[in-house]
C-alpha positions in Angstrom: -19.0 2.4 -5.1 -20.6 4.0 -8.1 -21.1 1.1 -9.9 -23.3 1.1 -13.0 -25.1 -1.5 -15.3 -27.4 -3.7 -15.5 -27.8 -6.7 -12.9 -27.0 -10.1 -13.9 -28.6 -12.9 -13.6 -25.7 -14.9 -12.6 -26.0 -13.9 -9.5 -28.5 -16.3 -8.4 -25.5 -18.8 -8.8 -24.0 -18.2 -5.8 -25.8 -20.5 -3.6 -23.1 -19.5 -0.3 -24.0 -15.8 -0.1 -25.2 -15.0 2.6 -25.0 -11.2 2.4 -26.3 -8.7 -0.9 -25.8 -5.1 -0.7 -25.8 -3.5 -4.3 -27.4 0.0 -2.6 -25.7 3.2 -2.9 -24.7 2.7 -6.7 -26.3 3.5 -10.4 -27.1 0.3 -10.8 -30.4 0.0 -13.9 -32.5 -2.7 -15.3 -35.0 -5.0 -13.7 -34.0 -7.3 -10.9 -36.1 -10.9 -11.4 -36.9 -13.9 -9.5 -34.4 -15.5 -11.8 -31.7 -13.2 -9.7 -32.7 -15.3 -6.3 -33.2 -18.4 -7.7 -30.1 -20.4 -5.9 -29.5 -17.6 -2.7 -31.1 -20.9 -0.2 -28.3 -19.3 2.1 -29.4 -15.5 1.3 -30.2 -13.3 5.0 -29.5 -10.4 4.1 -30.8 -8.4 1.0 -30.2 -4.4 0.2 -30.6 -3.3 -3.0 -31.2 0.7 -3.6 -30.8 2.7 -6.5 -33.6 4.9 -8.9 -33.2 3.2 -11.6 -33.7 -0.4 -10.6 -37.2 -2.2 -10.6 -37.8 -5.3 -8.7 -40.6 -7.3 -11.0 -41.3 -10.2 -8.3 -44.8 -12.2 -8.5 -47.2 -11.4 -5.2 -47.2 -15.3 -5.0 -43.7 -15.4 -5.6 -42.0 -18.5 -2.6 -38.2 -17.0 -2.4 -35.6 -20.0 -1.9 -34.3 -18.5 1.0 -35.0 -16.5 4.8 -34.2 -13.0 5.3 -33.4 -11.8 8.7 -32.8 -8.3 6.9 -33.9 -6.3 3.9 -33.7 -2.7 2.9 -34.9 -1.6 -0.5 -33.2 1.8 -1.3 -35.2 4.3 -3.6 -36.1 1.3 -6.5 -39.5 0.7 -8.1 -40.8 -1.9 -6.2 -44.1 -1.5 -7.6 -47.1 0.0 -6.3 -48.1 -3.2 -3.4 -46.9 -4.0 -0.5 -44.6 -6.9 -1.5 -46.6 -10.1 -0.8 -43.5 -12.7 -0.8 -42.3 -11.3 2.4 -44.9 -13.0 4.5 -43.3 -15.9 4.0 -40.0 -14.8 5.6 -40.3 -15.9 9.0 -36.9 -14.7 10.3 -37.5 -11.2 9.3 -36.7 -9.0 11.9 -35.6 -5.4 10.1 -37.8 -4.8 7.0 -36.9 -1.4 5.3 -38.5 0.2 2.0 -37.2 3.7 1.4 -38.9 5.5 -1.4 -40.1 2.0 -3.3 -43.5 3.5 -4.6 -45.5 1.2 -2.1 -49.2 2.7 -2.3 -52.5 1.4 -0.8 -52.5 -0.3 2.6 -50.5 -2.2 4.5 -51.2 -6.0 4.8 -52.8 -7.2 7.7 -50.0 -10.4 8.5 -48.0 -7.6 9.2 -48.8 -8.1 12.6 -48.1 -11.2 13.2 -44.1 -10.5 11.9 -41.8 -10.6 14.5 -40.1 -7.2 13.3 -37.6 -5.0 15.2 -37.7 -2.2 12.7 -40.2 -1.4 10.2 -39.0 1.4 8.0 -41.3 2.6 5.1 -40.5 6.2 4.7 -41.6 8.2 1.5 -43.9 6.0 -0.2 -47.6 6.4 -0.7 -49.2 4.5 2.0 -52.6 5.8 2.7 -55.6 4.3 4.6 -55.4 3.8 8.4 -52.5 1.6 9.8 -53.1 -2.2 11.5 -52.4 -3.3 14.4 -48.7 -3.8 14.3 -46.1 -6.2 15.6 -45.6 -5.7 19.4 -42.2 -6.8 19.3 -41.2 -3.4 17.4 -37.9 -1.3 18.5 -38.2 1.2 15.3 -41.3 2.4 13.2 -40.7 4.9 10.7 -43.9 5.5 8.2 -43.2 9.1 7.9 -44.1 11.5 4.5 -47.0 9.0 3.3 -50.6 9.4 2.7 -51.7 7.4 6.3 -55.2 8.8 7.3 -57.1 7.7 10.5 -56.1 7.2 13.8 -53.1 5.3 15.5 -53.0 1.9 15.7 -55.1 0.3 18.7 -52.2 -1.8 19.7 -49.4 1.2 20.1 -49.4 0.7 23.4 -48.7 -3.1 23.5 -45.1 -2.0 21.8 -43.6 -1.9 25.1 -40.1 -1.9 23.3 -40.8 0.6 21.2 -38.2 3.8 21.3 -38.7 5.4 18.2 -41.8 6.3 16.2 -42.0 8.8 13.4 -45.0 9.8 11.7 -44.2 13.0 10.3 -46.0 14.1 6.9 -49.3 11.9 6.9 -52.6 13.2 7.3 -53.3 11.1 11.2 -56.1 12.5 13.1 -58.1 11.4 15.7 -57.0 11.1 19.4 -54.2 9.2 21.1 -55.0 5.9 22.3 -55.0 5.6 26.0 -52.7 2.5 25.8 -50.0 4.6 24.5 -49.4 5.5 28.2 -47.9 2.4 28.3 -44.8 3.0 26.2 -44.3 6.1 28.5 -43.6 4.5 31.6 
């Protein structure tokens, strides 16, 4: 749409919306907790554009449960966003070029994803164990070092994994025979 400006705060009024997808536009300015503070109904969240920060708290409790999110090339910050271990519908998490650095949190695994997108960030150290119910990973062009994760082969519904552009070394676990057959 090419829509520009800053985000509103009124937005958190809508308490019906179930849906929120602002990517694709010039949108600027920093997106708060106060922006979410009615969505109870929200499941679905995209937001994308370079010059949009999200400024949420790690400890922050959001009001509602996501099935979906996709964060689009905004500053995110430099963590892995804490608040999302509390969404326990999440099933397609996707952060495109958010500035997430350092590792990635180990309740990951216990998410019950079917895509996990976090392409062109700044991940490093080696990954966890990941969710076994995963359809879709995608942590290519980060900084991941160390071998695979242990549990690759337990993703028996995995079809697509891209890991292009880290610095992976070490062999190929034996359970990743699994995934083959």
């Amino acid at each position: 749409n090419h829509l520009n400006g800053t985000s509103r705060i009124s937005i958190g009024l809508l308490s019906n919306l179930k849906s929120f997808d602002r990517a694709l536009n010039c949108l600027q300015g920093v997106v708060s907790e106060a922006h979410f503070a009615n969505l109870s109904m929200l499941e679905e969240l995209k937001i994308g554009s370079e010059f949009l920060t999200l400024k949420l708290r790690s400890e922050w409790i959001p009001p509602f449960q996501l099935e979906s999110i996709s964060l689009l090339s905004c500053k995110l910050g430099t963590q892995f966003p804490q608040w999302l271990q509390t969404q326990k519908k999440l099933s397609y998490q996707d952060h495109v070029n958010t500035s997430i650095s350092g590792t990635l949190p180990e309740w990951l695994h216990d998410m019950n994803l079917l895509v996990l997108g976090l392409p062109n960030n700044h991940i490093s150290e080696p990954i966890p164990n990941l969710p076994s119910t995963l359809f879709i990973v995608d942590l290519s062009n980060n900084f991941i070092s160390g071998p695979l994760p242990q549990n690759i082969g337990d993703m028996v519904t995995l079809s697509s994994l891209y890991m292009v552009g880290n610095l992976i070394n070490g062999s190929i676990p034996k359970s990743f025979c699994k995934i083959l057959n």
